[in-house]
N, C-alpha and C positions, 0 to 999 in steps of 0.2 A: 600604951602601945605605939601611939603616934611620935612619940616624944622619943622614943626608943628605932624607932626606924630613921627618923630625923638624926639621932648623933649617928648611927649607923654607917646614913649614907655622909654625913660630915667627915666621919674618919677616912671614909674609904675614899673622898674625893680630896683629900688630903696625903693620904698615902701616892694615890697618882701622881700628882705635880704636874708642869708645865708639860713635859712629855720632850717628843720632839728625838731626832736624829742623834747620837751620837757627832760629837765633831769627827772626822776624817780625819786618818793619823798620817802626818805627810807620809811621802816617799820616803824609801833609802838612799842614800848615798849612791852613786853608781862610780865602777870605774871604766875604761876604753874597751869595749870587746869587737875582737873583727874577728875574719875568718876565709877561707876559701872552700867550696863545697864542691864537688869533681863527682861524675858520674863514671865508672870505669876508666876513671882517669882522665875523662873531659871536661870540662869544668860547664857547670849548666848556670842557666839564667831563669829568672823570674820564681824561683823557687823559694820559699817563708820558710825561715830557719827560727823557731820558738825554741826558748829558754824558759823551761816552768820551774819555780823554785822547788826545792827539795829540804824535808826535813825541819831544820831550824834558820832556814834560810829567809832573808824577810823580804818582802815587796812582793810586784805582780809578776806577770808574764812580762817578757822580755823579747824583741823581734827584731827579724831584718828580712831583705829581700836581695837575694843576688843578681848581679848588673849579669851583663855578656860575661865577663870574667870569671863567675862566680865567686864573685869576693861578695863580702857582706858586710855590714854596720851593724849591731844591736840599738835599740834603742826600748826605753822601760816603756812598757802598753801605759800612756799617760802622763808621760812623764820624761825625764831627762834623755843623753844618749847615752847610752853600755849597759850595765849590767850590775846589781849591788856584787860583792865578794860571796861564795858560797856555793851548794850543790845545786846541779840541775841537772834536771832530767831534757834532752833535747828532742822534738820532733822536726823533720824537715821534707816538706809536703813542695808538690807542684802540681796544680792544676793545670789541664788544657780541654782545649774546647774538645768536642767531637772529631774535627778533622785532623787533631794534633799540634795547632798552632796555641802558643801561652795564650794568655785568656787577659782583655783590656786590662786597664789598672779598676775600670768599676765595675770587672764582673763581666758573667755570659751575658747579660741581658734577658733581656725577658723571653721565657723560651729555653734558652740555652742552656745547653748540656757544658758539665765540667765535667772529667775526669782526671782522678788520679792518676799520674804515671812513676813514681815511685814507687817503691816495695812496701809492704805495710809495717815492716819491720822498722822501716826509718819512721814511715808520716802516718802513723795510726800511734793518737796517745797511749793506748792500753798495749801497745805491743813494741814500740819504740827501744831497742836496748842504749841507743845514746846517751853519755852521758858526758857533762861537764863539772870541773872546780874552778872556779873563777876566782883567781889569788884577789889580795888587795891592791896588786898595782893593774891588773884588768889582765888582757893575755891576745894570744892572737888561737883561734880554734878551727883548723880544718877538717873538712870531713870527708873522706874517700868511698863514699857509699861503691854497692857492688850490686850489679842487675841478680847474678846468680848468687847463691848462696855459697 
């Protein structure tokens, strides 16, 4: 009986092995993505413009933050700047404080209220209809969001 629990547990601590993480599989490729994001035609600032891949599309999330201009930069959550080639689903969200002013770069602070002021239709994942292809030479991608429907 003892001898029998002995190979038992031999096998089964052989079958485990050294264990351990997976290696991390690099990034993709990225190519140049920029963009201009306009509010009724204004062009808005401090507003996170996400790129979530779509489909067979490979890598992370993908982000930018729009200056005063509303222009934006992509850069990969991690990793390089732009965008790998492929579909995505876009979200583009801007917080503000309580009083309506954009919100520090680290946040309300402690206490502080954010609010959304986009429609949820652009900055809420699950209901976002945006959508991007990001050829293989990269692209430029504006967004003319609309307060009213």
């Amino acid at each position: 009986m003892k001898l029998r629990a002995f190979l038992l547990l031999m096998i089964s601590g052989s079958l485990v092995g050294c264990g351990g993480a997976p290696a991390a599989s690099p990034l993709p490729e990225t190519v140049p993505v920029t963009g201009v994001v306009t509010l009724d035609g204004a062009p808005i600032a401090a507003a996170t413009v996400t790129f979530i891949p779509q489909g067979q599309t490979k890598g992370v999330e993908c982000l930018g933050t729009t200056d005063e201009g509303g222009k934006y930069q992509l850069q990969q959550q991690h990793g390089a700047e732009g965008a790998p080639p492929g579909n995505y689903k876009v979200v583009i969200s801007r917080l503000l404080r309580g009083d309506g002013t954009p919100l520090p770069e680290e946040g309300a602070g402690a206490g502080g209220i954010a609010v959304e002021s986009l429609p949820a239709r652009y900055s809420n994942v699950s209901g976002s209809r945006l959508t991007a292809v990001v050829p293989e030479a990269g692209g430029e991608f504006d967004f003319d969001l609309q307060n009213k429907k």
